[in-house]
C-alpha positions as CSV (number, residue, x, y, z in Angstrom):
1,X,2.3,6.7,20.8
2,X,2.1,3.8,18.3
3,X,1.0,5.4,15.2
4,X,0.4,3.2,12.0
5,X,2.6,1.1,9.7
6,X,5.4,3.6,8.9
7,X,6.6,2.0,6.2
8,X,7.5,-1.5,4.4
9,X,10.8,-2.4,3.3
10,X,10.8,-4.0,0.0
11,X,14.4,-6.1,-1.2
12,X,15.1,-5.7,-4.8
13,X,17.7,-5.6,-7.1
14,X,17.6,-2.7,-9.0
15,X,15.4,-0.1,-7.3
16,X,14.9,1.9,-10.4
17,X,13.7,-0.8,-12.5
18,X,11.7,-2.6,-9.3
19,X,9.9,1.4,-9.3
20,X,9.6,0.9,-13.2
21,X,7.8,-2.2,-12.9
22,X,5.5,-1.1,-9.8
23,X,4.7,2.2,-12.1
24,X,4.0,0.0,-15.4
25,X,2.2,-3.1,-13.8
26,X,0.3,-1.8,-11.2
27,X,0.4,2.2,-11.4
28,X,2.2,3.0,-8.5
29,X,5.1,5.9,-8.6
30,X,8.0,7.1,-7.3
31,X,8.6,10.5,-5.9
32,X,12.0,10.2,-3.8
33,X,14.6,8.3,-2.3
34,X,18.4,8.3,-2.3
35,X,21.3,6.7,-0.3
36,X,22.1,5.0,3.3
37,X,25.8,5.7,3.2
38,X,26.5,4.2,6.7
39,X,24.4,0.9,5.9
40,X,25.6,0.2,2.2
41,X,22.3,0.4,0.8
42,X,20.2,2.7,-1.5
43,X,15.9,3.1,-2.1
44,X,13.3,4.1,-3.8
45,X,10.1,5.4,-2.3
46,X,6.4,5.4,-3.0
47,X,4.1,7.4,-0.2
48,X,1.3,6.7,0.6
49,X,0.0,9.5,2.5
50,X,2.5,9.3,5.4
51,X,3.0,5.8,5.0
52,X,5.3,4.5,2.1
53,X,7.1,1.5,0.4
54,X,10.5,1.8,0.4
55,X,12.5,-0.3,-2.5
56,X,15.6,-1.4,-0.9
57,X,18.7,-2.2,-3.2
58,X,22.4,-3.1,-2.1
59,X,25.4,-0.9,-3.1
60,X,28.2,-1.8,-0.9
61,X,27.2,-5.9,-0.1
62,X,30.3,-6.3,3.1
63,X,29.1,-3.0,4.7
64,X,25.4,-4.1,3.9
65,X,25.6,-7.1,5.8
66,X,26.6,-5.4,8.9
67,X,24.1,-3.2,8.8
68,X,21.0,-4.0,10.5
69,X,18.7,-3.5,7.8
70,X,21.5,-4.2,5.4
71,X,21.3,-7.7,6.9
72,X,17.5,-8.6,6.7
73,X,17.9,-7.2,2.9
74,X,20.6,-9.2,1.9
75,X,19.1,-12.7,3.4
76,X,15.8,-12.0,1.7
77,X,17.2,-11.5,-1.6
78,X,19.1,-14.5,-1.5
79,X,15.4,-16.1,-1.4
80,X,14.4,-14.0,-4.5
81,X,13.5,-10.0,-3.0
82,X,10.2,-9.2,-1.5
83,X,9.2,-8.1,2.1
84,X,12.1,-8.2,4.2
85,X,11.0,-6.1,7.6
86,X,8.7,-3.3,8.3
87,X,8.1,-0.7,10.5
88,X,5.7,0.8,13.3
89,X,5.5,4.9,13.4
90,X,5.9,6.0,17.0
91,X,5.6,10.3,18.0
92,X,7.3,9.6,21.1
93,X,10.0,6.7,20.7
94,X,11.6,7.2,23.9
95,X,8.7,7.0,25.9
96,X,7.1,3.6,24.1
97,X,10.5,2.2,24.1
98,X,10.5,2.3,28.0
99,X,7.1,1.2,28.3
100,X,7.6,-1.6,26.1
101,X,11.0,-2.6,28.2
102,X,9.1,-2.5,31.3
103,X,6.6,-5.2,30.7
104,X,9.7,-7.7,28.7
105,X,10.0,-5.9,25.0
106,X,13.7,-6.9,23.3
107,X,13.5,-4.0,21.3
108,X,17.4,-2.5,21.4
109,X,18.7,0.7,22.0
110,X,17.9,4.2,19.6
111,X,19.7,4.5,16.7
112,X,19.7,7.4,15.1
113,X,19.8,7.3,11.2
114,X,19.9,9.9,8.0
115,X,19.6,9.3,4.0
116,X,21.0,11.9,1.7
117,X,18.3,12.8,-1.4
118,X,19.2,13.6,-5.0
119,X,18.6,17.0,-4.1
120,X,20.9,17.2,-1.5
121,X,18.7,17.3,1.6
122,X,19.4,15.3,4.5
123,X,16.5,13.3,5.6
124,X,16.9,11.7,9.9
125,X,14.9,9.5,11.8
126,X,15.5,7.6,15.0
127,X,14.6,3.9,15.2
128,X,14.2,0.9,17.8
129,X,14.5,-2.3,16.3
130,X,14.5,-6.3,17.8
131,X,17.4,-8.6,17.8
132,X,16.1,-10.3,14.6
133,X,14.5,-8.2,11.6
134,X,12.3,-10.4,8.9
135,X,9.0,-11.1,7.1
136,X,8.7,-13.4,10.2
137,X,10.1,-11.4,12.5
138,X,8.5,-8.1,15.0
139,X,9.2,-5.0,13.6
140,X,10.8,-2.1,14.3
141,X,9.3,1.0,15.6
142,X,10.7,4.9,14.2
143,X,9.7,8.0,14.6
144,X,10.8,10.7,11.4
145,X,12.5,14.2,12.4
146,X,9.6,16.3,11.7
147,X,12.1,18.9,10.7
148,X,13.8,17.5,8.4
149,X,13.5,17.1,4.5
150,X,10.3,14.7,4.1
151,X,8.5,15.6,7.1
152,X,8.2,19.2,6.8
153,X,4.4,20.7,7.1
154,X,4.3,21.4,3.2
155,X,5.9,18.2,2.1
156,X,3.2,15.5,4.2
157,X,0.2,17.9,2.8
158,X,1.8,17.5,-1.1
159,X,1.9,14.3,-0.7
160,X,-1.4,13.3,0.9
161,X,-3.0,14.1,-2.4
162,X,-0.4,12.4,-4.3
163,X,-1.9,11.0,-7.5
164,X,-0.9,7.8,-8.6
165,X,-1.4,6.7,-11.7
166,X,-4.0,3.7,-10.5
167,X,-6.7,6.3,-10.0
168,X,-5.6,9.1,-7.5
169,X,-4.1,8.9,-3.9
170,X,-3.4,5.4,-2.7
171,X,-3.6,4.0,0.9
172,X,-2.0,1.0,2.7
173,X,-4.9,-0.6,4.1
174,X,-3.5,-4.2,5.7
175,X,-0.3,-6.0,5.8
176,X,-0.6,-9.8,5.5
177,X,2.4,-12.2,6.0
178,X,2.4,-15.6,5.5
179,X,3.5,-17.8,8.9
180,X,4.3,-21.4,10.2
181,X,2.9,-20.8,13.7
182,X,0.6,-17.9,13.8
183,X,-0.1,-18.2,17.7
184,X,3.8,-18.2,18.6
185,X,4.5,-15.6,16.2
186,X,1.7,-13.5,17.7
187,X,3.0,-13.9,21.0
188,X,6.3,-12.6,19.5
189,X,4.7,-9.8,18.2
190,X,2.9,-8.6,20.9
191,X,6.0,-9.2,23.6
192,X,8.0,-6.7,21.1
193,X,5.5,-4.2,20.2
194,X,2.4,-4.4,22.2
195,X,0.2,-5.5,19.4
196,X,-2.9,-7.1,20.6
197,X,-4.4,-10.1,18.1
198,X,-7.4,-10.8,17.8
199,X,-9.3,-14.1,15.6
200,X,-9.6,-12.3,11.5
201,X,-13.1,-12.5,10.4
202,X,-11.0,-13.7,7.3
203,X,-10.9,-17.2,8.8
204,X,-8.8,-19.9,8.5
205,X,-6.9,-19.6,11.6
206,X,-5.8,-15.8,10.6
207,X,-5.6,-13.3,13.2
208,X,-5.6,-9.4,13.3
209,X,-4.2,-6.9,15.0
210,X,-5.3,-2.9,14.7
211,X,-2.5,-0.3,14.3
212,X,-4.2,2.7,13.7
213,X,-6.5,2.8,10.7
214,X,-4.5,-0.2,9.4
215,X,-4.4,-4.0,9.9
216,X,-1.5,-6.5,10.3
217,X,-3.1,-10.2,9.8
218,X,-1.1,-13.3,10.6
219,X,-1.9,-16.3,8.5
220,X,-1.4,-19.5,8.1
221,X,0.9,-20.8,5.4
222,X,-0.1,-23.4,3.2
223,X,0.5,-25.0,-0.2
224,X,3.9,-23.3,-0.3
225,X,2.1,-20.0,-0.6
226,X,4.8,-18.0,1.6
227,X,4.5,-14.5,-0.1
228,X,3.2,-11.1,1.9
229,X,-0.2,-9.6,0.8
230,X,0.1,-5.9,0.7
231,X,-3.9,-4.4,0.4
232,X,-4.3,-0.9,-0.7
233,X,-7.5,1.2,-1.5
234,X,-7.6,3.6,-4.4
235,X,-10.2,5.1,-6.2
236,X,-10.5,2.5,-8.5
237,X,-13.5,0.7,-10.4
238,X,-13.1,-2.7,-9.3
239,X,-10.7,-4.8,-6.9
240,X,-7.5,-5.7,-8.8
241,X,-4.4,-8.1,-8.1
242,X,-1.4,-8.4,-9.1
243,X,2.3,-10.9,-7.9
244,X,5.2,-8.5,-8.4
245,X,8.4,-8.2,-6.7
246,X,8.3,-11.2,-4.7
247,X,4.8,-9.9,-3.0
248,X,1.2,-10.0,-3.5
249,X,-0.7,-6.6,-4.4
250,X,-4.1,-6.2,-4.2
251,X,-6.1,-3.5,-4.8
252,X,-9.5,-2.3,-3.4
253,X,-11.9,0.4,-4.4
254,X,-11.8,3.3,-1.6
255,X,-15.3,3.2,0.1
């Protein structure tokens, strides 16, 4: 069962200084991360609750590039870092994998994948992914090992009372991306994943579509205004905004 936005995959540089800047600018930090040895990249992570922002750097470019989320990284940082992909959390891949296939999905095959932590821990997942990853492009769905490091019983409770330092425990409310053709992207997205989109009471042409307690809006792009909107709520006084690594952040109080 489709779960919620797992996580976002952010391209940057440096991940250490991109988790500087998110800590310093907008009070978000850092609790984890470490290497993909097979994909030539490395991250940085920021939870969420279970959800979390994952800072994406390059280590080995060649082996990055054939990599499929080496790939999508390296393209979008060519165009300056910011959202390059994103994924859907699924409890039973196998079994919305084939129900997806059976009414036209292109999602591919499994692939099973692990990242090594500073402490030494191995953290594995299995995935699903399109042809194509991008800002523009479906997602993929994953669902964690909930046996290994990150996904253990003790570790999800730490962290759903994670403090930040913007106010106390942060949660990704909406993802919005910016888009050409809403309605053919929509289309896209739904053929992939199932999502179902539905007119935005935002206007403009915007449309939503519910995963869980969160929202994915399609908009339209204009005036050259192509970056992603990532809305959080935190117990915070009053909404707050912020443009930081190649992405717009905004910030709502938690009702």
């Amino acid at each position: 069962m489709l779960q919620g936005i797992d996580h976002l995959v952010i391209a940057v540089a440096e991940p250490d200084d991109a988790a500087a800047r998110l800590e310093a600018e907008l009070g978000l930090v850092t609790t984890g991360g470490g290497r993909h040895e097979a994909l030539g990249t490395f991250n940085r992570l920021v939870w969420l609750g279970d959800t979390y922002l994952e800072l994406l750097g390059i280590f080995d470019p060649a082996l990055a590039e054939r990599s499929w989320i080496g790939a999508p990284t390296v393209e979008t940082l060519s165009r300056g870092g910011g959202l390059a992909t994103w994924a859907i959390a699924t409890d039973a891949l196998a079994i919305d994998l084939a129900a997806l296939r059976a009414v036209g999905s292109d999602l591919g095959d499994p692939i099973d994948g692990e990242r090594r932590r500073s402490d030494g821990t191995l953290v594995s997942w299995s995935l699903a992914a399109p042809p194509r990853l991008g800002p523009s492009e479906p997602p993929f769905l994953i669902e964690h090992d909930r046996a290994s490091a990150e996904w253990t019983p003790p570790e999800r409770a730490a962290r759903l009372v994670l403090a930040h330092p913007l106010g106390g425990p942060v949660r990704l409310a909406a993802l919005e991306l910016a888009l050409d053709d809403v309605s053919r992207t929509g289309q896209r997205f739904t053929r992939t994943t199932g999502l179902r989109f539905r007119p935005s009471l935002s206007g403009g042409g915007s449309r939503d579509a519910d995963i869980g307690t969160q929202i994915v809006r399609l908009r339209p792009r204009r005036g050259g205004n192509g970056a992603s909107v990532i809305r959080l709520v935190a117990p915070v006084a009053e909404e707050r905004a912020a443009d930081l690594l190649g992405c717009r952040w905004v910030v709502r109080p938690t009702h």
